[in-house]
C-alpha positions in Angstrom: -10.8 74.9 -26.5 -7.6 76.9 -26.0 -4.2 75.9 -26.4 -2.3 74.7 -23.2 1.2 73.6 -22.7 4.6 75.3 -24.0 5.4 74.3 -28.2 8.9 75.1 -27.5 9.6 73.4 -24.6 7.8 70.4 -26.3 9.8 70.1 -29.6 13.1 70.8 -27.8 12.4 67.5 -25.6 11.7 65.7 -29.0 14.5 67.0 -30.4 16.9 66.0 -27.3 15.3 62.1 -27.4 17.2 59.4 -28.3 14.4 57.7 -30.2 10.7 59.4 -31.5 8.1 57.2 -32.4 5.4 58.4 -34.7 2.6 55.7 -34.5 -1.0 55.7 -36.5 -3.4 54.0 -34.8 -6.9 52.6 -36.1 -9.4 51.5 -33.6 -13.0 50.3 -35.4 -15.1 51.9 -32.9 -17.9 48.5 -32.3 -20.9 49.6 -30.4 -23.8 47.0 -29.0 -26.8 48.7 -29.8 -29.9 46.4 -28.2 -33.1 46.6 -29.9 -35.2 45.8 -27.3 -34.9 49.1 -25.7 -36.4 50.2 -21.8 -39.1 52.5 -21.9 -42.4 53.3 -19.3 -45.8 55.0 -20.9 -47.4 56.9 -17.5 -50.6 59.0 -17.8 -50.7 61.3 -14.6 -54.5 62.7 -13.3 -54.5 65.7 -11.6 -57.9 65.6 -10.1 -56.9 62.2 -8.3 -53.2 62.7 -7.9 -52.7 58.7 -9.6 -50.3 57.8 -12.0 -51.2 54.8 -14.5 
């Protein structure tokens, strides 16, 4: 992904701002993962066009 923005113009605002903030956050990514998942089995015949 290229680069987008202008550096300088950046860190001259940071330098100009009466108070900079450098903040590590940790966010324990919790995902609900069900078991019971949703699935469909179909067999398809040509001859008769049905789907079972």
């Amino acid at each position: 992904m290229p680069m987008v923005g202008d550096k300088e113009a950046a860190e001259a605002a940071f330098a100009k701002a009466d108070r900079v903030v450098d903040l590590e956050l940790v966010n324990n990514r919790l995902v609900t993962n069900y078991l019971e998942t949703r699935g469909a089995i179909a067999r398809y015949d040509a001859e008769t066009g049905a789907i079972t």
